[in-house]
N, C-alpha and C positions, 0 to 999 in steps of 0.2 A: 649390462644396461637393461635387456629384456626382464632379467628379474626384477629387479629394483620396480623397473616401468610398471608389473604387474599386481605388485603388491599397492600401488596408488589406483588402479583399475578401479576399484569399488566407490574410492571418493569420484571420480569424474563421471563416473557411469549417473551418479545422482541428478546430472546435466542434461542427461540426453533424456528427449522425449521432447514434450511441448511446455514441463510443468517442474520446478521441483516445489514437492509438498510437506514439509516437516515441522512438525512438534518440538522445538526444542524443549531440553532441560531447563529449570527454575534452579538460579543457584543465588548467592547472595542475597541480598534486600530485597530482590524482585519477585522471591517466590509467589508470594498475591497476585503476580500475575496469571497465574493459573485460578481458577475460582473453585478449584476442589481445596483449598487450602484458606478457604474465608468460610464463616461460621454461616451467613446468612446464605439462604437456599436463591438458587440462581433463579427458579420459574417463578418466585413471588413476586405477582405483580403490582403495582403501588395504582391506589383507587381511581376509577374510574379513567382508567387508559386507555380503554378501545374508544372510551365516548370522546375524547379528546387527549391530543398529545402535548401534556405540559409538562414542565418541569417542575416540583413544588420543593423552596426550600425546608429541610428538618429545620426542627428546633434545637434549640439546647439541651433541652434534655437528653432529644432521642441523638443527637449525638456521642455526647460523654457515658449512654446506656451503650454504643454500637461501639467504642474505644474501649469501653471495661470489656465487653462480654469480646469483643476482639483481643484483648490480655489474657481472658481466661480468670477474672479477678470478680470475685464478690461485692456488694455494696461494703460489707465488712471489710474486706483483705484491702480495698481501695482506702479507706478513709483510714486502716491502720498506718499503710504507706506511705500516705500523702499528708498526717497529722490533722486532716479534715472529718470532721463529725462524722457521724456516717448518719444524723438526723438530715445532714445538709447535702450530704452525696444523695439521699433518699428522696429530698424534697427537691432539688434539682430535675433530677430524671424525671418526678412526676408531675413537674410544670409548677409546683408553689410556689417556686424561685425561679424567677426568669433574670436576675439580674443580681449576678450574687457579684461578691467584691472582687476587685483584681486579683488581689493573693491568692484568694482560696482559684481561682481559675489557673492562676500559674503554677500553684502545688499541684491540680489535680494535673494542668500537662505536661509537668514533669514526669511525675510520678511513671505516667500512662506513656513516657516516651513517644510524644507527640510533633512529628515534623514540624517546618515549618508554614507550609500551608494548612498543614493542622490544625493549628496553632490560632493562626488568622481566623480560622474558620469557626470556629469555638467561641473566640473571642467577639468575631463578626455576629454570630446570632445571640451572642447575651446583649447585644447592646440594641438589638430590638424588642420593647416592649411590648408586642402586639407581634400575635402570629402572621405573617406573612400571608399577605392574601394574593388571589392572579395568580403569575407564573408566565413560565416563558414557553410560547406556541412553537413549536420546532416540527420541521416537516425536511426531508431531502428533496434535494431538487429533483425534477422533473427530466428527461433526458429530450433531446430534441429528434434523437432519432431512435429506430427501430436496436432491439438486442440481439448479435448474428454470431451464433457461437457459444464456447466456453462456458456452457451450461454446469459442465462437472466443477470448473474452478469455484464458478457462484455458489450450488450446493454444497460445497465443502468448508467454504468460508462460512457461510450462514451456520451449517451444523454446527461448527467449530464455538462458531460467537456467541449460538443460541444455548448451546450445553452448558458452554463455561467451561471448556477443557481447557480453554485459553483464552484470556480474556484482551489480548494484542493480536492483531494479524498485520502482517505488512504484505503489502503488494510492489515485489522489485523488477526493473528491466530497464528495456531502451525506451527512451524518450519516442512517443508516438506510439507505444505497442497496445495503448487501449487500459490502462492501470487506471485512470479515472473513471471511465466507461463502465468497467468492471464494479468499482468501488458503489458508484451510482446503483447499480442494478442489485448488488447486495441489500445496502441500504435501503434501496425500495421496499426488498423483500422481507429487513428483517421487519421494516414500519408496517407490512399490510400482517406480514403473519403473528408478529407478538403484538405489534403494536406499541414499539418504541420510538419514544422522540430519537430525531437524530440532527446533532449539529454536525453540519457542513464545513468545512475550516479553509478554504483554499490559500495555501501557502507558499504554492511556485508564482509565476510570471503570469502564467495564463492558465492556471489552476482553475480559475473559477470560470472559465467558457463564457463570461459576462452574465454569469447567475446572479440573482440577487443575493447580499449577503445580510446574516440575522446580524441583532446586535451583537448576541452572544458572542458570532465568530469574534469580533471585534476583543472581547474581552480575553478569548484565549491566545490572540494573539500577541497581547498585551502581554500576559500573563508567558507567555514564551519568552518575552523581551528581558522577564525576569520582572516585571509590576507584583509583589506579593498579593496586593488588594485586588487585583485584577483574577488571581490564581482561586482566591479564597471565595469571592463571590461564585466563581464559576463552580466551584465545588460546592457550594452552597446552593446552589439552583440545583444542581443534579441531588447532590446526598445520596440516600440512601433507595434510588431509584434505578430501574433499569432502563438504560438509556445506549445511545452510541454517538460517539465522536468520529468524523471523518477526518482525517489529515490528508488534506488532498495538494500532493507537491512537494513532500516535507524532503526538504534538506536535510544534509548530514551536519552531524554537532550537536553538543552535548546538552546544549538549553532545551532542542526538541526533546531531544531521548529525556533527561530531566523531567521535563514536563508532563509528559505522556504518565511515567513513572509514579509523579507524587499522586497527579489525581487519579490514576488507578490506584492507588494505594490510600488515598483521603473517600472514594467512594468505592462501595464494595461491588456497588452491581453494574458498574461502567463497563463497555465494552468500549477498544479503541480502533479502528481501522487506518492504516497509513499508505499511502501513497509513494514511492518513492524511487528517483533516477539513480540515487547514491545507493553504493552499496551498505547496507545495514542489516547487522546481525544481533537484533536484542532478546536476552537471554528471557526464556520464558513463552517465547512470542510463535506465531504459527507463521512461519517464511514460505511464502509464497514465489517463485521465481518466473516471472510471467514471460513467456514468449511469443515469436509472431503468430497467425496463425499458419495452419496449415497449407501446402500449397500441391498443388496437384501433380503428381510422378509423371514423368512424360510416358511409361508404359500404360497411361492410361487414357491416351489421346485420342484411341480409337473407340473408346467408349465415351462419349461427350455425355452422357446421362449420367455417370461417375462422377465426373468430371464437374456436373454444375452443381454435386453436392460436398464438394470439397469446401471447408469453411469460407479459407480467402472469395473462393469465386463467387460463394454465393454473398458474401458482404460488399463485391464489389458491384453483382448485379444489381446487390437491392439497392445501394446507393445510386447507380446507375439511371435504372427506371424511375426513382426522385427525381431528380433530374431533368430525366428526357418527357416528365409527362406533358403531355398535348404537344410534342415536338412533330412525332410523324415519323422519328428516324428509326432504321428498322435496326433489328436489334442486333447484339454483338454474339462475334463466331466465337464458340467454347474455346476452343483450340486456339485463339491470336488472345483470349484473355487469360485461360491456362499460363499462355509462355509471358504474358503481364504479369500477373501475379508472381509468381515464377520470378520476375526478374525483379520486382518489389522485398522480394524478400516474405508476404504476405503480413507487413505492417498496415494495420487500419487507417495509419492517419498516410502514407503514400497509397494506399487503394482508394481513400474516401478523395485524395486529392483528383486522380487518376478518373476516378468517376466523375469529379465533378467537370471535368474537361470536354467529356466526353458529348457534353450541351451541342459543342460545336464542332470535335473533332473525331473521326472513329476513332478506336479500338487501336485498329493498323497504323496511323497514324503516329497515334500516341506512342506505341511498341516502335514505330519506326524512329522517331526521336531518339528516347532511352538509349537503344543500341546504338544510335549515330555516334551519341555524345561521350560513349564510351570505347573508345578508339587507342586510344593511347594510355601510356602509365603515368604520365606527369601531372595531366589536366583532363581529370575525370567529372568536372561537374556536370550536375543534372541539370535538366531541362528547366526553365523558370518557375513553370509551376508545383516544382517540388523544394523549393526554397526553405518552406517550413521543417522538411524531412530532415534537408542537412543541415537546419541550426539544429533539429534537436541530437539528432545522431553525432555533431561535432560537440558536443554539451556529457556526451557520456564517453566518448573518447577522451574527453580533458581527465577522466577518472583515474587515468594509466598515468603510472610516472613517468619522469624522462624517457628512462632506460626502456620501460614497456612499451609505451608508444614508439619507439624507434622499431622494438624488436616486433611489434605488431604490423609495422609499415611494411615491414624486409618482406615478415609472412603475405604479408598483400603482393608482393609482387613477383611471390612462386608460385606453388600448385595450390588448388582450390583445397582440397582436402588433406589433412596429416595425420598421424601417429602421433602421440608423446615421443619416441622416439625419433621419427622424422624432424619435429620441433627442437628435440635436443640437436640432434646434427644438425638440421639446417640455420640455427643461430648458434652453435658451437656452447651450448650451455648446458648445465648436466642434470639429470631428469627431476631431481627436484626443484633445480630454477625452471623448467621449463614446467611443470607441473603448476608451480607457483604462475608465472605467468599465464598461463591458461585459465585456469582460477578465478584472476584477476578479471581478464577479458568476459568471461563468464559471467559472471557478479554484475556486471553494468549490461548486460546481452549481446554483446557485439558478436560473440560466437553461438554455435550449436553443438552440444555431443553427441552422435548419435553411435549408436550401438549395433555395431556390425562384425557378428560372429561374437568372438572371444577377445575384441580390443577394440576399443573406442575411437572412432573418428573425430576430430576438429573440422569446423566446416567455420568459412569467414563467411557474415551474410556480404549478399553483392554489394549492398547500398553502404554497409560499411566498408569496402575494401576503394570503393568509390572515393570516399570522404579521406580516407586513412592513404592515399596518392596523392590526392587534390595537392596542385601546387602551393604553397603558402605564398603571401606577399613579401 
């Protein structure tokens, strides 16, 4: 069993830490999602985009030019293929024709094996006479509060997005760990430093923070729902510009991933960023596996100056001091926020709750709560004002099957920490189901692996083991 356990060692060790950060492989239809594998150059920027950030639709031409030369096909080798002139494929491209017949537009999308938002899309700009004028003003929203933390995940993702080494990045975890926060703070970054439009998408419950949403979003949502005209426009405004899409909240299933898909593959210079509680692994894409932050070792208790630069702590003082300003209330002990933190698991959205509390109540207080209310194994709920914590954390538990959620509870209510081997015995299952099962919990955040010595610990966060007893009605 120790062997078997150690040859799985490498895949779980990719867990522990605060972060997993991988490059997948490009294989099938997806490879475009990498942008070393599209012809046009990733830093060319479409006119005047520092001066303002619009979207401008291509024309016909310069489309059916960016589908040849994405073929690899001459004006010639096109028009022998498709039984179309090549006087007509010529004057096409160069705007003489802006309104050429149905047939010959369906020859050439054949030909040029043209999806179906392709398709639309092609079809959509001959049927405009007149160059498109305007465009669409796109900006990310604004954050309401300060950025604490996770500076490395932001420059990684941006590198990422800005090179074109991958033109997908998804952002996965537990509900509450700050995945839109993050997404936000990208996005700012990529709009101040290239100076790209970015549409905003939010597609969970409460995705959008009550941001204002553009029209656009409206139209990709549409275009998720499966509206073709919906898909084709929106690819139409982008074209052949460098831009970025946020999916912020995105569910799992196949019309997302779909969609994500064709319009990365209908524009060449799109980048996409997603969001997301479900687990999702799209080939091509840069998987981000986001975790709580940081929380403070308790050998570190005697050093409180350590201690206030530990991420959790210091997100929860700044939120804190928001707060308490012009209160008077004098401020909180390192050490009773340390074992706060600590006992939150160091999720932003239970420390920002935590903070906000703190208007009226200490620190000690609050810490005295938590601990009250977890007393027993059957009826672990939290305090009221963490309400929001456990719809979201009961929302990424639903991700476990039957079986795994039984076998996740059992693990709730032994020892804090295990082996894969300990998990094999202690649910009597043999190390690749338990390997599997870990896996699982992983993928939606409910666990930590951390790396101690030469074999990987399981660590259940508190707030999860919390939820995962809670008595059911």
């Amino acid at each position: 069993m120790r062997v078997a356990a150690s040859c799985h060692r490498q895949q779980l060790t990719t867990y522990a830490g605060e972060l997993e950060l991988t490059t997948m492989e490009a294989s099938g239809n997806t490879t475009d999602v990498c942008h070393g594998r599209v012809s046009v150059p990733s830093s060319a920027p479409f006119d005047n985009i520092f001066a303002e950030p619009v979207l401008r639709p291509l024309e016909l031409g310069d489309l059916l030019r960016e589908h040849r030369e994405q073929r690899g096909l001459s004006q010639q080798h096109l028009a022998d293929l498709s039984t179309v002139s090549v006087r007509t494929v010529r004057n096409i491209e160069s705007g003489c024709i802006r309104k050429p017949r149905r047939q010959t537009l369906s020859l050439l999308a054949d030909t040029l094996k043209l999806d179906r938002i392709s398709c639309a899309l092609l079809n959509d700009a001959a049927e405009r006479s007149e160059p498109a004028d305007g465009g669409l003003d796109l900006h990310p929203p604004h954050p309401f509060s300060s950025f604490v933390g996770r500076l490395g995940d932001r420059d990684a993702i941006t590198r990422t997005l800005t090179a074109g080494d991958s033109r997908l990045a998804v952002i996965s975890g537990l509900g509450g760990v700050g995945k839109s926060r993050l997404a936000m703070e990208v996005a700012l970054r990529l709009r101040e430093q290239n100076g790209w439009p970015v549409l905003w998408v939010p597609l969970g419950e409460s995705g959008d923070g009550g941001l204002p949403q553009a029209p656009a979003a409206d139209l990709a949502v549409d275009a998720i729902r499966g509206d073709a005209g919906s898909s084709a426009r929106l690819a139409r405004l982008i074209g052949g510009n460098d831009a970025l899409i946020v999916l912020d909240g995105m569910p799992g299933g196949s019309s997302v991933e779909g969609f994500a898909f064709a319009l990365l593959r209908a524009c060449p210079r799109l980048r996409v960023l997603a969001t997301t509680t479900a687990p999702w692994r799209a080939r091509g894409a840069m998987s981000l596996r986001l975790a709580p932050l940081a929380v403070p070792s308790r050998d570190l208790w005697n050093a409180p100056a350590q201690v206030t630069e530990t991420e959790s702590v210091r997100l929860f003082f700044d939120r804190m001091h928001q707060g308490r300003s012009g209160s008077g209330l004098p401020d909180a002990d390192p050490v009773a926020v340390a074992e706060l933190c600590r006992r939150l698991d160091g999720i932003p959205l239970a420390l920002e709750l935590a903070a906000a509390r703190c208007a009226e109540l200490s620190v000690e207080v609050l810490l005295h709560n938590l601990i009250t209310t977890a007393g027993g194994t059957s009826d672990q709920t939290l305090p009221g004002e963490f309400g929001p914590v456990w719809e979201v954390i009961a929302i990424s538990c639903d991700f476990l099957a039957g079986p795994q959620r039984e076998h996740a509870r059992l693990l709730a209510r032994s020892a804090e920490r295990w082996s894969i081997e300990n998990v094999a015995v202690e649910l009597e299952l043999s190390i690749s189901a338990a390997i599997d099962l870990v896996d699982a919990m992983a993928a939606v955040g409910l666990v930590r692996v951390e790396n101690r010595g030469t074999s990987p610990e399981i660590v259940l966060l508190n707030l999860v083991r919390r939820v995962l007893l809670a008595s059911v009605p």
